[in-house]
Each structure stands twice: as structure tokens, then as C-alpha cells.
MARKOLMI-800575 format. One record per residue (C-alpha): residue in one letter; x, y, z; residue number from 1. Coordinates in steps of 0.1 Angstrom, whole numbers. Each point is the difference from the previous one (the first is absolute). Layout:
residues N
<r><residu>a</residu><x>X</x><y>Y</y><z>Z</z><num>NUM</num></r>
...
//
This chain:
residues 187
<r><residu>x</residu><x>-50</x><y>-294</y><z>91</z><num>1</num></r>
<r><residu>x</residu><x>-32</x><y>0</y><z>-19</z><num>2</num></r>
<r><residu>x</residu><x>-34</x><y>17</y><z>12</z><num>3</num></r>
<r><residu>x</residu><x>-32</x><y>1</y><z>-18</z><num>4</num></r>
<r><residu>x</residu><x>-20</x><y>29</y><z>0</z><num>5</num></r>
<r><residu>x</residu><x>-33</x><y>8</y><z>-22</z><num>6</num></r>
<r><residu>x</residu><x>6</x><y>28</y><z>-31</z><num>7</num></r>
<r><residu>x</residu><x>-34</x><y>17</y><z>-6</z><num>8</num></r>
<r><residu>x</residu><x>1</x><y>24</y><z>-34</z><num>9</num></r>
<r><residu>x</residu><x>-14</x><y>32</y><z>3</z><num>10</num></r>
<r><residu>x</residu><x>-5</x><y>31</y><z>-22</z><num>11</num></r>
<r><residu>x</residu><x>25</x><y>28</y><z>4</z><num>12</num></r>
<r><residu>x</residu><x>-19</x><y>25</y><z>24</z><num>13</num></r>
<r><residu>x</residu><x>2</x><y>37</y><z>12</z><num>14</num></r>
<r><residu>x</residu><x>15</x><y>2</y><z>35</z><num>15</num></r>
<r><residu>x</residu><x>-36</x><y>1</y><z>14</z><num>16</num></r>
<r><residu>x</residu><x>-6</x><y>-35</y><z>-10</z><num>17</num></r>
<r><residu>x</residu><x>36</x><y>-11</y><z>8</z><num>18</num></r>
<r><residu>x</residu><x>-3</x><y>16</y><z>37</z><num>19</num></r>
<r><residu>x</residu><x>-38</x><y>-21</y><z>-2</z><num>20</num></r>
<r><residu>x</residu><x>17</x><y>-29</y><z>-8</z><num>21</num></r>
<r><residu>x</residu><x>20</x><y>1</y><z>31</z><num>22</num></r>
<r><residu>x</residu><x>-29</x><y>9</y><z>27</z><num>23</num></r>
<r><residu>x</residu><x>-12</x><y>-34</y><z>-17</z><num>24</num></r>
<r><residu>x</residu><x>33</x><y>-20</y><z>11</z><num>25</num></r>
<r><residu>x</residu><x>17</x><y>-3</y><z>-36</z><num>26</num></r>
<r><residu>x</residu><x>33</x><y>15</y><z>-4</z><num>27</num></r>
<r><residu>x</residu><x>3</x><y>11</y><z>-43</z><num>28</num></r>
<r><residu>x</residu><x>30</x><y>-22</y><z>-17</z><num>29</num></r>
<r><residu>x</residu><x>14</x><y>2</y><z>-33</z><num>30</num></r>
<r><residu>x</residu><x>17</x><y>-29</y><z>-14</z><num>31</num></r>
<r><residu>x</residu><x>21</x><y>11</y><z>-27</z><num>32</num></r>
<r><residu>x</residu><x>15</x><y>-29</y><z>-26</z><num>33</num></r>
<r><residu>x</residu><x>30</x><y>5</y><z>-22</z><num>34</num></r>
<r><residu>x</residu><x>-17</x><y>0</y><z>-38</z><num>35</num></r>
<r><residu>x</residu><x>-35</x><y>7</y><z>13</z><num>36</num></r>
<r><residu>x</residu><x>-23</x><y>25</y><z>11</z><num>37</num></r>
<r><residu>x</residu><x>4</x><y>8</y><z>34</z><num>38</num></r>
<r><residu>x</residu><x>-37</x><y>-12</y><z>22</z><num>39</num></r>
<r><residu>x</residu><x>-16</x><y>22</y><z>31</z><num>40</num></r>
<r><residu>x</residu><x>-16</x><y>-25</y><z>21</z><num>41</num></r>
<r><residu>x</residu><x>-3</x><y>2</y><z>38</z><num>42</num></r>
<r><residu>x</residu><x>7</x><y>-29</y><z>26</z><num>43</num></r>
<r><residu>x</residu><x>-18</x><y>-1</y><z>36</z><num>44</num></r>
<r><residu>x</residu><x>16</x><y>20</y><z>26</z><num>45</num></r>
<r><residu>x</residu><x>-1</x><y>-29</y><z>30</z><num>46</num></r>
<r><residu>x</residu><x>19</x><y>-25</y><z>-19</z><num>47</num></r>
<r><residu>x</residu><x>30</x><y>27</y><z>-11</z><num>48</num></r>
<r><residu>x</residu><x>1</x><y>12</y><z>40</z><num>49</num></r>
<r><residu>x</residu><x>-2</x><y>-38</y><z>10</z><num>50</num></r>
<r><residu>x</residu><x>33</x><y>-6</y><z>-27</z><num>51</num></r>
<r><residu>x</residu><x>18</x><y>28</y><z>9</z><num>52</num></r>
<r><residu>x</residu><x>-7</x><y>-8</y><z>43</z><num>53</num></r>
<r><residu>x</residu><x>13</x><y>-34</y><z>-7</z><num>54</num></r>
<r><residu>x</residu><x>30</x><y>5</y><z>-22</z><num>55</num></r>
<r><residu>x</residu><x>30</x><y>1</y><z>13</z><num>56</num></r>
<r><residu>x</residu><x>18</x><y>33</y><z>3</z><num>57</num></r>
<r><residu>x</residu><x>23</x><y>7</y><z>-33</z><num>58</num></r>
<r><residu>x</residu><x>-18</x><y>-29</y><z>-18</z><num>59</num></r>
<r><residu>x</residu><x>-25</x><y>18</y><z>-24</z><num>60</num></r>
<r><residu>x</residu><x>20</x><y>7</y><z>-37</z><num>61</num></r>
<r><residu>x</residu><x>8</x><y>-38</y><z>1</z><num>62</num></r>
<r><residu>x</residu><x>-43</x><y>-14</y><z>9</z><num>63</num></r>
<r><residu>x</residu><x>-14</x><y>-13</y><z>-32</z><num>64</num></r>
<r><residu>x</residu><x>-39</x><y>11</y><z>1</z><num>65</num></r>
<r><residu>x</residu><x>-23</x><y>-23</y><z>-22</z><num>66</num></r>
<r><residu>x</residu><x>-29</x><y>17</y><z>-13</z><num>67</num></r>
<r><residu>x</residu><x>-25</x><y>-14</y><z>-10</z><num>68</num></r>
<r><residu>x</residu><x>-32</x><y>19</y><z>-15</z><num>69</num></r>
<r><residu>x</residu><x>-34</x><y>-10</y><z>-5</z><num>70</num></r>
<r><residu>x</residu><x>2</x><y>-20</y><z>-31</z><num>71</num></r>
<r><residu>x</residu><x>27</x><y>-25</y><z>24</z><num>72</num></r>
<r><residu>x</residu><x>28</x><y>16</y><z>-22</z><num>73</num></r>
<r><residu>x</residu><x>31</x><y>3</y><z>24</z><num>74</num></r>
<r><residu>x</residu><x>27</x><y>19</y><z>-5</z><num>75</num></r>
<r><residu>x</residu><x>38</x><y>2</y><z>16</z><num>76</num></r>
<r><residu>x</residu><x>11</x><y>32</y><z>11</z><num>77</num></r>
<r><residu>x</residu><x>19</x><y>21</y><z>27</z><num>78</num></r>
<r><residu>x</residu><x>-6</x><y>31</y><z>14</z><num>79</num></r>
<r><residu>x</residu><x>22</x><y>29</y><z>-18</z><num>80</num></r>
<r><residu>x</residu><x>-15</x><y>27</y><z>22</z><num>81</num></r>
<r><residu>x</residu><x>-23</x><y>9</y><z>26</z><num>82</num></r>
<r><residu>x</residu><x>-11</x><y>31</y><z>19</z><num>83</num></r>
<r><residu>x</residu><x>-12</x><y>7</y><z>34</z><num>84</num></r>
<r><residu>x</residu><x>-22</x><y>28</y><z>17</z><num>85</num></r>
<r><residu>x</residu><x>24</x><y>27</y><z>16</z><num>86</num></r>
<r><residu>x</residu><x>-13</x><y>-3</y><z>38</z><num>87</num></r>
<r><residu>x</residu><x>-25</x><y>-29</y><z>1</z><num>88</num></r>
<r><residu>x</residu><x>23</x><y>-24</y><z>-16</z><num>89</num></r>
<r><residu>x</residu><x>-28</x><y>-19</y><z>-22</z><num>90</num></r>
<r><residu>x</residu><x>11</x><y>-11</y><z>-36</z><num>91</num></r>
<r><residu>x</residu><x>-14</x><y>25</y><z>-29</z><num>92</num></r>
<r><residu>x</residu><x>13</x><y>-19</y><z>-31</z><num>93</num></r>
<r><residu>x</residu><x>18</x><y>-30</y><z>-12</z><num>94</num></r>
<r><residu>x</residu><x>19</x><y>-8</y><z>-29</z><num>95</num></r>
<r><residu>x</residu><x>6</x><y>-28</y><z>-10</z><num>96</num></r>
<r><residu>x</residu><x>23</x><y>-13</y><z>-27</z><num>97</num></r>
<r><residu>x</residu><x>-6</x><y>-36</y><z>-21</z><num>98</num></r>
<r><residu>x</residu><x>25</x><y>-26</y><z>1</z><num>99</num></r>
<r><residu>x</residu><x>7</x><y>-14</y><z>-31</z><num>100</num></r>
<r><residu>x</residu><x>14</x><y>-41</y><z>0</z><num>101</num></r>
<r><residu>x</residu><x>29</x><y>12</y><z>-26</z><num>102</num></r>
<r><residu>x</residu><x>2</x><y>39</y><z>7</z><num>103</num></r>
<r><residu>x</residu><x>31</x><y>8</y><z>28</z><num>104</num></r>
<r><residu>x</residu><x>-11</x><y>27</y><z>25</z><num>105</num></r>
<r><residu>x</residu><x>19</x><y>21</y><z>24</z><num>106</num></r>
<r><residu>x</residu><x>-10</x><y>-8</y><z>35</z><num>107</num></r>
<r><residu>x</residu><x>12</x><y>12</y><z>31</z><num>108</num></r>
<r><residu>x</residu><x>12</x><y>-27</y><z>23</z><num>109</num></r>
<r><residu>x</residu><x>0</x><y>7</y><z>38</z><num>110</num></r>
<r><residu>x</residu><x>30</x><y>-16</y><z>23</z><num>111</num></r>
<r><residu>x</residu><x>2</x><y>-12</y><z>27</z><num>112</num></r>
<r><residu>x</residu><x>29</x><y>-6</y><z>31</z><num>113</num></r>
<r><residu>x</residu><x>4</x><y>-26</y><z>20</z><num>114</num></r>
<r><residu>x</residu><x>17</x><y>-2</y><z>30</z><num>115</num></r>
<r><residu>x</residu><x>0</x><y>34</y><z>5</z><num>116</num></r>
<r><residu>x</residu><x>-2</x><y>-9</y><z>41</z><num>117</num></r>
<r><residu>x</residu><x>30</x><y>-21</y><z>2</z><num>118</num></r>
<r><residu>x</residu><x>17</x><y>25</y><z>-25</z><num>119</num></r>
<r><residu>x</residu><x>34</x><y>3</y><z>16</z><num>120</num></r>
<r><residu>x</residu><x>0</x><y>41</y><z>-13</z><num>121</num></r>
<r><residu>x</residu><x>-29</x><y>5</y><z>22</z><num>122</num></r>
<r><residu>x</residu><x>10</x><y>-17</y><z>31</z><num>123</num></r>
<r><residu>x</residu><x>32</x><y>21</y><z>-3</z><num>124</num></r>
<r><residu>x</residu><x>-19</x><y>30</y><z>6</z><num>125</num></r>
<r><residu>x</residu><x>-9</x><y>7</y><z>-39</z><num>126</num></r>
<r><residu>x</residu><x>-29</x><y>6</y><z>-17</z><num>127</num></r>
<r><residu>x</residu><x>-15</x><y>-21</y><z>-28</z><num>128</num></r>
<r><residu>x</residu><x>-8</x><y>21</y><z>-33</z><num>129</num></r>
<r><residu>x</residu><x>-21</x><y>-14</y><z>-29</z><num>130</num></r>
<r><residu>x</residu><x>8</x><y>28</y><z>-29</z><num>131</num></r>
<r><residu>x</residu><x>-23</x><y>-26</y><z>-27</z><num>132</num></r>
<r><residu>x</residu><x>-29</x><y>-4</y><z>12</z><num>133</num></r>
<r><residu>x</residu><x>-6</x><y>-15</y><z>-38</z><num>134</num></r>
<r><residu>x</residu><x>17</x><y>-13</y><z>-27</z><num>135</num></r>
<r><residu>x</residu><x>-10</x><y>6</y><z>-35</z><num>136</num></r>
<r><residu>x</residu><x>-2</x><y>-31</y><z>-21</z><num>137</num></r>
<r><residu>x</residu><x>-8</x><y>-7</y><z>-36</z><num>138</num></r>
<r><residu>x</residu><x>-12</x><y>-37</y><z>-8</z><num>139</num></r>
<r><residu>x</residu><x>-32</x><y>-20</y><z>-12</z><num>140</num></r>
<r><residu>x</residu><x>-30</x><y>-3</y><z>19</z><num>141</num></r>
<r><residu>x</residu><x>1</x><y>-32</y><z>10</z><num>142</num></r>
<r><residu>x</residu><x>39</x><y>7</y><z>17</z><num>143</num></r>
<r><residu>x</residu><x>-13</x><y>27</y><z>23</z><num>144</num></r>
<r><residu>x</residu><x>16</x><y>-7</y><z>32</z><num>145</num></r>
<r><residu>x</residu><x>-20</x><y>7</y><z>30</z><num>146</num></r>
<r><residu>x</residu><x>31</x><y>17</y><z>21</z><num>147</num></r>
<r><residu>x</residu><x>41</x><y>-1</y><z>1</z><num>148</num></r>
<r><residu>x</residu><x>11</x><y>-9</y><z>33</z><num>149</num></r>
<r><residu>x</residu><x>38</x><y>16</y><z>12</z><num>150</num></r>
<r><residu>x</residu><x>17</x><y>-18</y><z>27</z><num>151</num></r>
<r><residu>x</residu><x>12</x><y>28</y><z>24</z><num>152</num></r>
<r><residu>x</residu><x>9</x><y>-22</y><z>32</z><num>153</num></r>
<r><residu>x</residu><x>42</x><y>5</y><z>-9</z><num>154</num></r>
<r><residu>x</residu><x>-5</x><y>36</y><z>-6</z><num>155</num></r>
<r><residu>x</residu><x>21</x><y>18</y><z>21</z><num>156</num></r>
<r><residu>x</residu><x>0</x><y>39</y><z>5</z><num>157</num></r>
<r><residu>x</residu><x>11</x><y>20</y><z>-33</z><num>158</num></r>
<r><residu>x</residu><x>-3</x><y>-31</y><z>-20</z><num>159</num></r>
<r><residu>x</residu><x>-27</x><y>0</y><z>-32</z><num>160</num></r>
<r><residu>x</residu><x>-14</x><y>-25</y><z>-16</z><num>161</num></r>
<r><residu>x</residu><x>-7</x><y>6</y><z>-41</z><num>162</num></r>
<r><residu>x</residu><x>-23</x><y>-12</y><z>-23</z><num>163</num></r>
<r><residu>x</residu><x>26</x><y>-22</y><z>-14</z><num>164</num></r>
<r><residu>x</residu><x>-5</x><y>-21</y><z>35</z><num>165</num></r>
<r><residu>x</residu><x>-40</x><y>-7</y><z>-4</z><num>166</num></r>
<r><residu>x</residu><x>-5</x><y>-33</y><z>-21</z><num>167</num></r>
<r><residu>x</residu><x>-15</x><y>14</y><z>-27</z><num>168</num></r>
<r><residu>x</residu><x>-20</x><y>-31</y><z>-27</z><num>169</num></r>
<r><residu>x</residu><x>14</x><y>0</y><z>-32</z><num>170</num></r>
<r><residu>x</residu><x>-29</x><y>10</y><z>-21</z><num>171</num></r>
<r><residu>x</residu><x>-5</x><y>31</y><z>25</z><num>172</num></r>
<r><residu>x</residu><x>22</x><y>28</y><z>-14</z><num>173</num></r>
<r><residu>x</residu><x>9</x><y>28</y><z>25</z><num>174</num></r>
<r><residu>x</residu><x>-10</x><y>39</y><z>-9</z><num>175</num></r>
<r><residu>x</residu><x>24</x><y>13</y><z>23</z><num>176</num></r>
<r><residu>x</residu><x>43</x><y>-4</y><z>0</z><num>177</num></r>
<r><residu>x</residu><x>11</x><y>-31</y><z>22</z><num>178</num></r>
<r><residu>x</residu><x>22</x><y>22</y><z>18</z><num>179</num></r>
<r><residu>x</residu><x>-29</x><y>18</y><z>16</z><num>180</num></r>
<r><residu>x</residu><x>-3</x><y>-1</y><z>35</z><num>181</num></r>
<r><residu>x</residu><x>-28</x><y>-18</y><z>17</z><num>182</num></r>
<r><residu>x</residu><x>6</x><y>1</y><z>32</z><num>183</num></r>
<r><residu>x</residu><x>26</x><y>10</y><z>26</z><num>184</num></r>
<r><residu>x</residu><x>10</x><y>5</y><z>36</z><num>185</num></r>
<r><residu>x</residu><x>6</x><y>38</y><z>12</z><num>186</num></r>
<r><residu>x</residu><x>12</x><y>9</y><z>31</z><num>187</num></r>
//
């Protein structure tokens, strides 16, 4: 999935200016670019809250951002980190990190089960665990996968199912073992 958002550059400031900047509606960004200096910039508050309202749950490391700046230069990127106020919730900061067309980056993947309601484990009385929430993934920018989906609907209770069971694309290498557990039913 691919969202544009405007990139506005900014001078680095003290933290009276940064906590201005976000009375204003901007939350500060850097974009930081492998062989580059990294850029402070800020992007508008509304349109990271209206990105983050509609996303689904789990789907953020794998949403590309374009970013485009005022000269109409945009630029592929993802967000590598981003930090919240402790009570009120509202984003403080985003990173974000530039996708290069030949660079490979490690990307978390979110998963996904299906069937867990006809999953026989659960209608015997067990309990569905996901233990990933995320699979780490190495690969090109353009193979990002949006999501794994696990098939849990034959799971019965104490069974597991591994990494080694997700269909996994060929030019998406896996950061973890394929013997790690992904999901399971306890009792």
C-alpha cells in the first residue's frame, strides 16, 4: 500500500520551536537515507492521524509513504520509528527511512489467521494464541508483502503452526528460524 503525504524541510530547532511546531499541527520527521545526510522536515499532523485512524491494525512497517516536497521531488520511504505522547496519545516524531529501488531492507511483516472461528482447537474448548504478531523479512522494496496469512481452521488444541507453514515469496528471505512458532492452540 502506497500513501502520499507532503515532506516540508525545516531547520533543526530547540524544543521550543519543535513543541511550536506542534500547537501549529506539524508533527517534526526526519528522513534519514543510507549515503546521505540525514533531513529534519516536518509533515502535517491531520494527514499522519487520518493514516494511522485508517490503517489497518499491524499494517504500519509494511505502508510505503511517498513524499513529496515542494520542488514535486517524491521520495519512497517507510516509517522506521515513531513516538507517541505518554497520556494523550498524539504523535511527537516520525522517522522515516528511504527506500532505495536496489537497496534490501528489513521490514517487519504482520500475520494474519484465518479461520480462527471455525478453528476446531477453539471449538474444543481451546484458546487461540498468536506468539508472532510479525515476521521479520529481508527483500527489495518493490517485494514488500503487505501481510502473511496462516490458515488456523485444522488447528486443534496443543497443535502449532511454524513459520515453515506461512507461504513465504521467494525473493522475501525470513529473519527469524522456520521452526519458530507462529501460532498455536492452548488449552
Amino acid at each position: 500500500m502506497e500513501i502520499e503525504m507532503e515532506f516540508f524541510p525545516r531547520k533543526v530547532n530547540s524544543r521550543g520551536q519543535l513543541k511550536a511546531l506542534r500547537r501549529d499541527g506539524k508533527v517534526p520527521c526526519v528522513f534519514y537515507s543510507k549515503g546521505s545526510e540525514n533531513e529534519v522536515g516536518y509533515v502535517n499532523k491531520d494527514a499522519v492521524d487520518t493514516v494511522l485512524r485508517e490503517l489497518e491494525f499491524g499494517f504500519l512497517p509494511t505502508t510505503v509513504f511517498l513524499l513529496k516536497d515542494k520542488a514535486g521531488k517524491t521520495r519512497k520511504a517507510i516509517i522506521k520509528d515513531i513516538q507517541y505522547h505518554v497520556t494523550t496519545y498524539n504523535v511527537l516524531h516520525v522517522d522515516f527511512l528511504e527506500l532505495v529501488t536496489e537497496r534490501l531492507v528489513d521490514i517487519k511483516v504482520p500475520v494474519q489467521c484465518l479461520g480462527t472461528i471455525e478453528c476446531v482447537g477453539v471449538k474444543a474448548g481451546g484458546f487461540l494464541r498468536q506468539v508472532k504478531q510479525h515476521i521479520e523479512v529481508r527483500c527489495l522494496p518493490r517485494y514488500i508483502p503487505s501481510h502473511f496469512e496462516v490458515d488456523v481452521r485444522d488447528l486443534d488444541v496443543r497443535q502449532v503452526k511454524r513459520v515453515s507453514d506461512i507461504t513465504i515469496p521467494a525473493h522475501v528471505t525470513p529473519r527469524i528460524k522456520s521452526s519458530d512458532v507462529v501460532v498455536t492452540v492452548v488449552k
